[in-house]
N, C-alpha and C positions, 0 to 999 in steps of 0.2 A: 454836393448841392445840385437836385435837378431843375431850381425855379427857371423857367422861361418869361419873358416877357408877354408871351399870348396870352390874350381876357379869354375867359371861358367860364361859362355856365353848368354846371350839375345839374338843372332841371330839377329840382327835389320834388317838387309838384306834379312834373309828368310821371317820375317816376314811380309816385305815391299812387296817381290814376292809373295805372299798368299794374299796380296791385292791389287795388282794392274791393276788385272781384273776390280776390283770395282773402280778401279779408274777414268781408259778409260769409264765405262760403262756411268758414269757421268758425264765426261771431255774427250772423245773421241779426239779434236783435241793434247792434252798431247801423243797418241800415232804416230802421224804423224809427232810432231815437227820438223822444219827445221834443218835439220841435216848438212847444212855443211854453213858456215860464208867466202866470199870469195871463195878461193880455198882450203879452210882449209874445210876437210869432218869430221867432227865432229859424237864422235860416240852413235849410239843411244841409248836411256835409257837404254830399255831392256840389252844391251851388256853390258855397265858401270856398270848395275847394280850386273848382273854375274863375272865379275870382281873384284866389291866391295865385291860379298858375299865369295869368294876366298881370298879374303886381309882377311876378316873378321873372317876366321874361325882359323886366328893365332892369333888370341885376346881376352883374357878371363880376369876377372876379380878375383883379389887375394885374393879374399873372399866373400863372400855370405852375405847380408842380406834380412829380409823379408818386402819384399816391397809390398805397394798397387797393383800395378798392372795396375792401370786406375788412375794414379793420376794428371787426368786436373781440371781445378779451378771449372766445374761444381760437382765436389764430392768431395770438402771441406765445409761445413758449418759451420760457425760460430752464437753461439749463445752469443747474448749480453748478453742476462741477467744470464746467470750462466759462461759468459765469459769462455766459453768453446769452443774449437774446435773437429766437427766429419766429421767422413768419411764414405761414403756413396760410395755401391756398388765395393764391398771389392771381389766376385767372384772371382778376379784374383789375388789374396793374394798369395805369396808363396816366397819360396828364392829363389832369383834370384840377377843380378848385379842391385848396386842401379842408376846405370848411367839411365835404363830405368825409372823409377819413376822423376830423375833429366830434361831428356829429353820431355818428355810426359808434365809437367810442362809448362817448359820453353814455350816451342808452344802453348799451351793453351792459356795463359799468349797472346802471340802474334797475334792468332789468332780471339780474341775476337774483336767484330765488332761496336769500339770506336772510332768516328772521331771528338772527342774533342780533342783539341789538349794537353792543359796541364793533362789532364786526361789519354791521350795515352802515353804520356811521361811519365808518373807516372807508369803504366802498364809496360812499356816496360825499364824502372828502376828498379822494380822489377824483372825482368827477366834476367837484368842482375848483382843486388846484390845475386840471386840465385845462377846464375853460379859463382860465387865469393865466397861465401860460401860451395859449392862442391867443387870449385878448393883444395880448403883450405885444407880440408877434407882430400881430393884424397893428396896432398900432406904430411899430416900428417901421412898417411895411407900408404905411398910409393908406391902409383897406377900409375904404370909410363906410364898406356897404357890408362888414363883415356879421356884425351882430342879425339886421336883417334877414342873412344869407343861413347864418348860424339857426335862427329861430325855423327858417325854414327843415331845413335839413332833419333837424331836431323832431321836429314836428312828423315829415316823413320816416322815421325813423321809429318814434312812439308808434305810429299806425301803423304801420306792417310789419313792427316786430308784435306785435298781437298776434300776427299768422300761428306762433310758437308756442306761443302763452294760453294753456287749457284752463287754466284760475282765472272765473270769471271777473271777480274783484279785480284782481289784478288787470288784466286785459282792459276792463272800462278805465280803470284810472288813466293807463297809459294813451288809451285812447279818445279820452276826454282831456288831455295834457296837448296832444296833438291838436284837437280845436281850440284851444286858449292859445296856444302858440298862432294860429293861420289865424284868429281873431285880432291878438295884437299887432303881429304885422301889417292886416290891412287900415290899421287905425293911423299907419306911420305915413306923413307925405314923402314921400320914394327922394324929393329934393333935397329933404332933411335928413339924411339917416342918421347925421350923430345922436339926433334925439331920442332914439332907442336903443336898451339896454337889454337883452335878454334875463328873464326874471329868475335867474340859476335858481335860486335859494327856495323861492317857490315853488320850481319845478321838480329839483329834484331835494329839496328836505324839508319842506313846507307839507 
């Protein structure tokens, strides 16, 4: 067990802005998106996203553990025959909040590019017996700011894993997932957070 008692921060928002040059460079129409629906002017990433990273920096994490750092499903290996599991490409090892390793997951998980259908349901069942087993955690652990922190992360995650993603389809959905996520957060008073839920079912089978 490496939890410490240090609160610490992921910054999921700073770190979304530190890639989101790379983003546009790749998805260039993500910077133009149509910003207003009817009469309703809807506001652009960029600004939601400075927004979000203001909500975000009242939210830390009640303790520390040491997490992978890059923990998407292409740096888990499993080997059969000594029925073991390893991790691979650990550079980003350090203590930090575990919501990002939860995060970083979860999208992975979704991201992968299965149009089986009972095969994708399987996939995207896993991802959300994940979050199910973090909730648990987080609840066990008194993280009462965990779903907030989760949304985030989530959200940073859908958006610059677009860097990767050349299916234009695919790429907006993940990237339009990423705005509904920094949209509902900021809807949550930061005082209350047990009153928000991350919208799994939504996000990733909706």
């Amino acid at each position: 067990m490496t939890r410490t008692k240090k609160k610490v921060s992921a910054q999921h928002m700073v770190q979304l802005s530190k890639r989101l040059d790379e983003v546009y460079s790749i998805h260039p129409e993500f910077k133009g998106m149509k910003s207003k629906i009817g009469d309703y002017k809807v506001p652009a990433f960029d600004k939601l996203l400075n927004h979000a990273k203001t909500y975000e920096s009242g939210l830390s994490a009640p303790f520390s553990v040491y997490i992978h750092g890059d923990f998407n499903v292409d740096n888990i290996i499993y080997d059969p025959v000594e029925k073991k599991i390893n991790f691979i490409d650990l550079h980003r090892s350090r203590y930090m909040d575990y919501v990002q390793d939860v995060s970083v997951f979860m999208v992975s998980m979704y991201r992968l590019q299965v149009m089986d259908a009972p095969l994708r349901k399987r996939i995207l069942d896993m991802a959300q017996d994940f979050y199910n087993f973090s909730a648990s955690y987080a609840r066990r652990s008194k993280d009462k700011t965990f779903e907030l922190r989760l949304a985030l992360g989530l959200a940073r995650s859908f958006a610059t894993s677009t860097r990767f993603i050349l299916d234009k389809t695919l790429a907006r959905t993940m990237f339009l997932r990423a705005r509904y996520l920094i949209e509902q957060v900021l809807e949550v008073d930061p005082r209350h957070p047990k009153t928000f839920r991350v919208p799994i079912e939504e996000i990733f089978i909706g």
